[in-house]
C-alpha positions in Angstrom: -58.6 -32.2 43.1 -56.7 -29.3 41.9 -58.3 -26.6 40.3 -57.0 -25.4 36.6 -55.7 -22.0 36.0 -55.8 -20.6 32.6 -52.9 -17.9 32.1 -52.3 -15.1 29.8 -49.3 -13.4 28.6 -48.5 -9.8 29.3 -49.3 -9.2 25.8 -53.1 -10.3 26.3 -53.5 -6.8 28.6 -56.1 -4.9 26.4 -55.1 -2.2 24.5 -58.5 -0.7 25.0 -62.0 -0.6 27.8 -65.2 -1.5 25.6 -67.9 0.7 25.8 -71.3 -1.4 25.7 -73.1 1.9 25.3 -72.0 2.2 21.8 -73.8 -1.1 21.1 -77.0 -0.6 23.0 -80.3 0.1 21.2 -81.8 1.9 23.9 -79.7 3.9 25.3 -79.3 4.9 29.2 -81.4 8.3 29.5 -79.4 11.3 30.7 -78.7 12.5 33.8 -80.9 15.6 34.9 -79.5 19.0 36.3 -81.9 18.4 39.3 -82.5 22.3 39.5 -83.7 22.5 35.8 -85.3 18.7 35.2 -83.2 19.2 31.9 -80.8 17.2 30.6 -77.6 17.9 32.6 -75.1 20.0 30.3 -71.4 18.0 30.5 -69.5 21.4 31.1 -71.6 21.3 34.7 -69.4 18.2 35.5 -66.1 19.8 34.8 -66.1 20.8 38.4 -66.7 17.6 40.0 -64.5 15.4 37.9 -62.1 15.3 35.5 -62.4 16.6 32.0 -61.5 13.1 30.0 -63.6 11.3 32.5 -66.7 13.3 32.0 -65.5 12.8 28.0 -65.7 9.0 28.5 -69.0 9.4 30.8 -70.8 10.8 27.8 -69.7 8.5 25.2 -72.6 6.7 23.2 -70.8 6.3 20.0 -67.3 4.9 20.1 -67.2 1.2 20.8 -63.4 0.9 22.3 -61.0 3.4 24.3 -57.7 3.3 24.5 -56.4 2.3 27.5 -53.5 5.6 28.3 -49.7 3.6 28.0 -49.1 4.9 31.7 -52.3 2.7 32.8 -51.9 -0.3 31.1 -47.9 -0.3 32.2 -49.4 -0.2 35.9 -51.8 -2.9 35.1 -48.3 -4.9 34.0 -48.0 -5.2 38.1 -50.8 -7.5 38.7 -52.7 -8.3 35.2 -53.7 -10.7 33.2 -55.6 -12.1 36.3 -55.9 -15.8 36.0 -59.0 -18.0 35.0 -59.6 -21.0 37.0 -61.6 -23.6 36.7 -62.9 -25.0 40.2 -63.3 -28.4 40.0 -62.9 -28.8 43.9 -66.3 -27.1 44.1 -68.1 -28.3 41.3 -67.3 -31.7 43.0 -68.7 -30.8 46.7 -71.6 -29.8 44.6 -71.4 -33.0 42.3 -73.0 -31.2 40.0 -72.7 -31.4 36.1 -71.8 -27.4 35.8 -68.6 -26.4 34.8 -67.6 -23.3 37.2 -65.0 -21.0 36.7 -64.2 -17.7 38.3 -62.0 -14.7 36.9 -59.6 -14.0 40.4 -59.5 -10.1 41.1 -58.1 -10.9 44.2 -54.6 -11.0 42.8 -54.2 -7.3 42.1 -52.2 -5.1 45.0 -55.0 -4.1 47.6 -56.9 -7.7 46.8 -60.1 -6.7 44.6 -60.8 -5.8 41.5 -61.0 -1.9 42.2 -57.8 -0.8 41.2 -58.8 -1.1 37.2 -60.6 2.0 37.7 -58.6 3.3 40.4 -55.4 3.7 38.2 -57.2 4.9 35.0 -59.3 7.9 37.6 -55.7 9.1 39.0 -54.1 8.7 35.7 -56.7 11.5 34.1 -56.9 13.4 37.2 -53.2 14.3 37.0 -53.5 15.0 33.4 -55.8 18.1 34.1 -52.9 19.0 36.6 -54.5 18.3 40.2 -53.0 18.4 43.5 -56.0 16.7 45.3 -58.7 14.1 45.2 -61.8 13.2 47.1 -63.7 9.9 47.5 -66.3 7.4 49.7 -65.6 3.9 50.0 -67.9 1.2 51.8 -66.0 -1.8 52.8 -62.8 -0.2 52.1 -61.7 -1.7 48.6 -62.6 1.2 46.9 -60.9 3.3 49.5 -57.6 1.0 49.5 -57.3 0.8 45.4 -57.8 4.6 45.4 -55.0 5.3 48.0 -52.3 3.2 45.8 -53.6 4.9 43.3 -53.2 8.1 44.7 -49.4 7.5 45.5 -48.4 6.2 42.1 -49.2 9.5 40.3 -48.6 11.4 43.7 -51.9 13.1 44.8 -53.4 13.6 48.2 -56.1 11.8 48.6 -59.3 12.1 51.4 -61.6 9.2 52.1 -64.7 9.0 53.7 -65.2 5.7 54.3 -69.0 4.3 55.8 -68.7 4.9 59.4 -70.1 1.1 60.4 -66.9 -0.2 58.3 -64.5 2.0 59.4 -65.3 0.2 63.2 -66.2 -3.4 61.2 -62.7 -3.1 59.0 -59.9 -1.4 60.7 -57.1 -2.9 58.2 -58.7 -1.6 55.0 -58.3 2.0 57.0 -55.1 1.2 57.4 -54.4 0.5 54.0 -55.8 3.3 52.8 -53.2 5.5 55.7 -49.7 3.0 54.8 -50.4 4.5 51.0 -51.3 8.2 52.7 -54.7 9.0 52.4 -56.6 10.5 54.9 -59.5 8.4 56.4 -62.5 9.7 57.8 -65.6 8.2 59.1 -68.3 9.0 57.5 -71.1 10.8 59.0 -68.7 13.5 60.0 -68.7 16.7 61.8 -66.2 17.9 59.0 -68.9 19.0 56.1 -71.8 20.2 55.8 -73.8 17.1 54.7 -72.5 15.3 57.6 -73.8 17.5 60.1 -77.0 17.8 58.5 -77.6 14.1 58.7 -75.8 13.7 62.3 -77.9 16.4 63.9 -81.4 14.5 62.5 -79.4 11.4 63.4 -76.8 11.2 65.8 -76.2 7.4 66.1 -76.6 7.1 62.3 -73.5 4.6 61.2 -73.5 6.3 57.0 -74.3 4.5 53.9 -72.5 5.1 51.1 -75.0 8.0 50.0 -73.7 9.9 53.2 -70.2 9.3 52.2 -70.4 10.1 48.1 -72.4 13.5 49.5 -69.5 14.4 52.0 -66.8 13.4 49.5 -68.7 15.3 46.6 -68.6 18.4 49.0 -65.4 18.2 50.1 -64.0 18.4 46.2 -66.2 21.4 44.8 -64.8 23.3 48.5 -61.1 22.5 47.8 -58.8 24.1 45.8 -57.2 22.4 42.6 -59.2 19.6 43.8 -61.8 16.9 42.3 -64.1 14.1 43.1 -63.4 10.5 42.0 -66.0 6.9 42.6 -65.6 3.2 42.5 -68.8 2.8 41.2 -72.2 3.2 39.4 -71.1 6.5 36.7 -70.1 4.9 33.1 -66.7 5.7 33.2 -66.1 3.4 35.9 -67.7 0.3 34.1 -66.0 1.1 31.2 -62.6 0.5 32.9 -63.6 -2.4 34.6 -64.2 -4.2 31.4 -60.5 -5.6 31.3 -61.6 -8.0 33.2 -64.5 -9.7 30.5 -62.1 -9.1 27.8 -59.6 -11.1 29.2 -62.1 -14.0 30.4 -62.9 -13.9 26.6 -59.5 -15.2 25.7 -59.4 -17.2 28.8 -62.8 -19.4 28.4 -61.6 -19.6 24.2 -58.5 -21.3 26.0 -60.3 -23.1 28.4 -62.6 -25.1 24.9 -65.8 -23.2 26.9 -67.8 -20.4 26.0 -70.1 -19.5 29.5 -74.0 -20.0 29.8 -74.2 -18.2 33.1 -72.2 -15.5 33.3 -72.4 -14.1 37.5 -71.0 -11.3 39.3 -72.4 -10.0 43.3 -73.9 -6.1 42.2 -73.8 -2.7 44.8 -73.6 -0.3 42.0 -72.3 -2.2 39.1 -68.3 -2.3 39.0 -67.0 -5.8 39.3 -70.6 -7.0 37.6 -70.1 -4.8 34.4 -66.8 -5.9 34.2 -67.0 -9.2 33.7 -70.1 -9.3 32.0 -70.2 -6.4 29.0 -67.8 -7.7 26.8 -70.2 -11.3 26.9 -73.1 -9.1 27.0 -71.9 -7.5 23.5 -72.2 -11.1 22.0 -75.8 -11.4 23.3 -76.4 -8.0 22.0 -74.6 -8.3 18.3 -74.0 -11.7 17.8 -77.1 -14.0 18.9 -75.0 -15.1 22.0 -77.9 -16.3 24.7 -75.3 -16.2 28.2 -77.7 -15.2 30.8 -76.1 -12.4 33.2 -77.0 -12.5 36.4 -76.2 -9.7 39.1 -76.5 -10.9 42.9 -77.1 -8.4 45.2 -78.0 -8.9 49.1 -81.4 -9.6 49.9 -81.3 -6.3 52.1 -80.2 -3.8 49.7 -82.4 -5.0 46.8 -82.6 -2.3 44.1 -82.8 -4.5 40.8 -85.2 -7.3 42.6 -87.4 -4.9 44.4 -86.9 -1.4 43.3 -88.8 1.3 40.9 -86.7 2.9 37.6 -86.6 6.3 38.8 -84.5 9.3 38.0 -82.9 9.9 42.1 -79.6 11.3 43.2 -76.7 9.0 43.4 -75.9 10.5 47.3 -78.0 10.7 50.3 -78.3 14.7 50.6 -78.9 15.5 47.0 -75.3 17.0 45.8 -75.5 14.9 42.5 -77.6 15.3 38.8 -80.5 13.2 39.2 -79.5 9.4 37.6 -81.9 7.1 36.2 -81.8 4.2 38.1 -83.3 1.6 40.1 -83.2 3.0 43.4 -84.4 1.8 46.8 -84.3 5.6 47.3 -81.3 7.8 47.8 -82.6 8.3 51.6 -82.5 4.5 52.3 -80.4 3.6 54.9 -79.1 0.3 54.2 -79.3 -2.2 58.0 -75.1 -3.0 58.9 -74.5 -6.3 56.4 -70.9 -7.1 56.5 -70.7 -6.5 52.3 -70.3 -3.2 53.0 -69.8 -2.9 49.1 -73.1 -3.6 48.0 -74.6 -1.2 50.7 -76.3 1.5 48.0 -79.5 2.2 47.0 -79.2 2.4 43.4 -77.9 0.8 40.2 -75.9 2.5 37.7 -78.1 4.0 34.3 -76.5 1.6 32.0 -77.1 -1.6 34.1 -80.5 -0.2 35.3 -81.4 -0.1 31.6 -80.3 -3.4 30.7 -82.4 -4.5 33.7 -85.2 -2.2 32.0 -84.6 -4.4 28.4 -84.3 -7.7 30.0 -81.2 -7.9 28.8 -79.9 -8.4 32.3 -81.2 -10.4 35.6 -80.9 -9.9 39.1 -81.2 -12.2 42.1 -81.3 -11.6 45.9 -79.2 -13.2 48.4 -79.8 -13.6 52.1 -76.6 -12.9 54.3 -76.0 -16.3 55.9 -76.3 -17.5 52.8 -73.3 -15.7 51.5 -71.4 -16.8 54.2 -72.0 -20.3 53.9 -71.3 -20.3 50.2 -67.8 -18.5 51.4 -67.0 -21.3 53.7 -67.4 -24.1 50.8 -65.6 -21.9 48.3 -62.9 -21.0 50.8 -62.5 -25.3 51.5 -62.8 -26.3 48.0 -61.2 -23.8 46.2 -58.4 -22.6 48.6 -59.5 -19.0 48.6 -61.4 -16.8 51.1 -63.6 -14.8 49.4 -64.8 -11.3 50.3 -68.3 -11.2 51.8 -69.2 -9.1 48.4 -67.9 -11.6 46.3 -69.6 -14.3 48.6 -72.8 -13.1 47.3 -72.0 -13.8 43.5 -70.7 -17.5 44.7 -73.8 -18.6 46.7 -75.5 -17.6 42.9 -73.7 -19.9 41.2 -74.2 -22.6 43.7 -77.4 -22.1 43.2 -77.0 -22.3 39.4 -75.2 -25.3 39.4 -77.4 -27.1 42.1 -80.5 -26.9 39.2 -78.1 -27.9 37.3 -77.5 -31.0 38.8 -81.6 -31.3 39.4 -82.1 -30.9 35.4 -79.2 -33.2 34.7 -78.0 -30.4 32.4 -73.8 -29.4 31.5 -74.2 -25.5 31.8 -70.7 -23.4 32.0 -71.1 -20.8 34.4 -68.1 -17.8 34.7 -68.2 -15.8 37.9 -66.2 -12.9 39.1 -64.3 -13.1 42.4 -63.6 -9.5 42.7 -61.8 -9.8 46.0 -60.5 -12.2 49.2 -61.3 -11.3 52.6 -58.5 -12.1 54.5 -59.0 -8.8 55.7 -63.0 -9.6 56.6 -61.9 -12.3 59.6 -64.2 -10.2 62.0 -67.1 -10.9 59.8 -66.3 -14.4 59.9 -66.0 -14.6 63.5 -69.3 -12.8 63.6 -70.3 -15.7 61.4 -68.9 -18.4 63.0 -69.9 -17.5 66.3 -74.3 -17.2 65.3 -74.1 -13.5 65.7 -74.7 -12.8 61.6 -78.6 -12.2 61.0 -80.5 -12.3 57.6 -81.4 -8.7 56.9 -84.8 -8.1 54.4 -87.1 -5.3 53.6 -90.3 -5.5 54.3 -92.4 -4.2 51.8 -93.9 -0.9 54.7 -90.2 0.0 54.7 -89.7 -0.3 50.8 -92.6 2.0 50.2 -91.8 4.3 53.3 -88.3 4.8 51.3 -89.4 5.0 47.7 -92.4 7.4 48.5 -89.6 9.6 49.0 -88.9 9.8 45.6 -90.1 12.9 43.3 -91.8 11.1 40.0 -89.6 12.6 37.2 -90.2 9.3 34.6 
């Protein structure tokens, strides 16, 4: 059974990112200068990133932003993604759900990422830099940022997770055919990386280690600054072009989602499809139910505390409130490198905090052996971050079937993994193990944490 694809027009590109935070009641708490414990002065950010993007980190008040003509010409390459519905897996399920997915995978460097990417560069040349700095975990982040990079002509320097730099050799070499400089992160090359490879010499990074590296890298470089794939608001707000267009898509489609399902490390790809729903639920009486699945070893919304902590390992950053595992956690080698960090964004952690939001864990075979279905049914193989969101749905759609209830479910397949083979291998050949905290370790990490809340 072929699947449908619902298509937009060039046109349909939105003119502007919607910012949920002008439509939340509570709104996220502020970052803390962590010398002070006062609320973090904006100017202190200047440093660290660009001017408009600390402008657009701050903003509580103004509902939409206007996406800069230079950005939304380079979203012309690759966007409107299509909406499809995936009728070859709703019938392997044989379940009564409708299930359709938003497809990232379409863009240039196969995810979602480059939304932000693009808009990050774009801003960063505006203030008239030569140089940017970043982390990336399973490389996506790292690849979108490199095009990036070259299309407004800056150098670029990644540090990507040292246990995916070895598991996924291609993304670095992405990331070097677009002329970044990759380096595995812990390195001897800052101080943060010393630091943690002299306590730790076999230590294979998180994505703490490389945002701390990265962070120090920028503030020690001339005409230089720091840019992220995830977790600050800037970075959700950009990824909203994705809800906005499911909006017209699902309108097109005669459906309006019940479910609405994305897989969550710090809140990119899940924000982005889901704030421009969530705005209904929040102004409109819409009742979708948005769902974040994150891997049952890196559970900061299922298992973690709302706590101010830093958003990198050593303590470079403000302190963000968040629901954190702990910024010293160090995450076991899952092959979603992605959704290796220990804490949620502020505006997603207070959604969580409101209810507005929910959050499930998933185990890693699990993911897996939703990826194979999807991959047989739908013609697509999915990244092992994605993976998580789809084994979510299946599960959705399975009670479905169990309640004899229609419920339309929308999920976002923020990227393929034709270039995650070796984790399949590892999966097709038994080596794959379910990773999960036990609740010692939880406590061992979070009793880390300095009670600020």
């Amino acid at each position: 059974m072929e699947s449908k694809k619902f298509l937009l027009q060039e046109k349909d590109i939105p003119t502007a990112w919607y910012n949920i935070v002008a439509d939340m009641e509570n709104k996220p708490l502020p970052p803390l200068d962590p010398a002070t414990r006062q609320p973090l002065n904006p100017e202190a950010l200047y440093p660290l990133l660009a001017e408009k993007l600390v402008q657009q980190e701050i903003n509580m008040t103004d509902q939409w932003i206007e996406i800069p003509d230079e950005v939304r010409n380079l979203y012309k390459q690759w966007r409107p993604t299509p909406l499809v519905r995936a009728n070859g897996l709703e019938k392997a399920l044989d379940t009564p759900a409708h299930i359709y997915f938003k497809n990232e995978s379409v863009s240039p460097v196969g995810s979602h990422k480059l939304n932000s990417a693009l808009a990050q560069a774009y801003y960063c040349k505006q203030d008239g830099l030569t140089n940017i700095t970043t982390e990336t975990g399973a490389g996506q982040w790292g690849a979108a940022m490199a095009y990036a990079a070259r299309a407004f002509g800056l150098e670029l320097a990644v540090y990507m997770v040292k246990i995916s730099y070895e598991q996924k050799p291609y993304r670095r070499s992405i990331m070097q055919t677009f002329g970044a400089q990759v380096i595995a992160s812990p390195s001897m090359s800052t101080k943060a990386g010393r630091k943690i490879l002299t306590e730790n010499p076999t230590y294979m990074g998180s994505l703490g280690t490389a945002i701390s590296e990265a962070v120090e890298l920028a503030l020690q470089t001339p005409n230089c600054k720091y840019v992220l794939g995830s977790v600050l608001n800037h970075v959700m707000l950009h990824q909203t072009v994705i809800g906005l267009e499911a909006e017209k898509q699902m309108e097109m489609a005669g459906e309006y989602p019940d479910v609405i399902v994305a897989c969550f490390g710090g809140g990119s790809n899940f924000s982005g499809i889901s704030f421009p729903f969530l705005r209904h639920n929040i102004k409109d009486g819409k009742t979708a139910r948005i769902i974040a699945a994150e891997p049952s070893s890196c559970p900061k919304l299922t298992r973690g505390i709302f706590q101010y902590d830093f958003g990198d390992e050593v303590g470079y950053t403000p302190f963000i409130p968040m629901y954190t595992l702990g910024h010293t956690f160090a995450p076991p080698h899952i092959h979603a490198g992605g959704l290796r960090y220990h804490g949620a964004g502020s505006i997603v952690s207070q959604l969580k905090k409101d209810n507005l939001i929910e959050a499930t864990d998933i185990k890693q075979l699990d993911a897996f052996k939703a990826a194979v279905l999807f991959a047989n049914t739908e013609s697509i193989i999915p990244a092992p971050e994605s993976s998580h969101a789809i084994a979510a749905v299946i599960k959705e759609a399975e009670q479905a079937k169990i309640e004899g209830k229609q419920k339309t479910i929308l999920f976002n397949l923020s990227g393929h993994g034709l270039i995650d083979m070796a984790a399949y291998d590892s999966y097709f050949a038994g080596d794959l193990l379910n990773y999960e905290m036990t609740d010692a370790d939880l406590a061992k990490s979070i009793d880390t944490l300095e009670q600020i809340i």
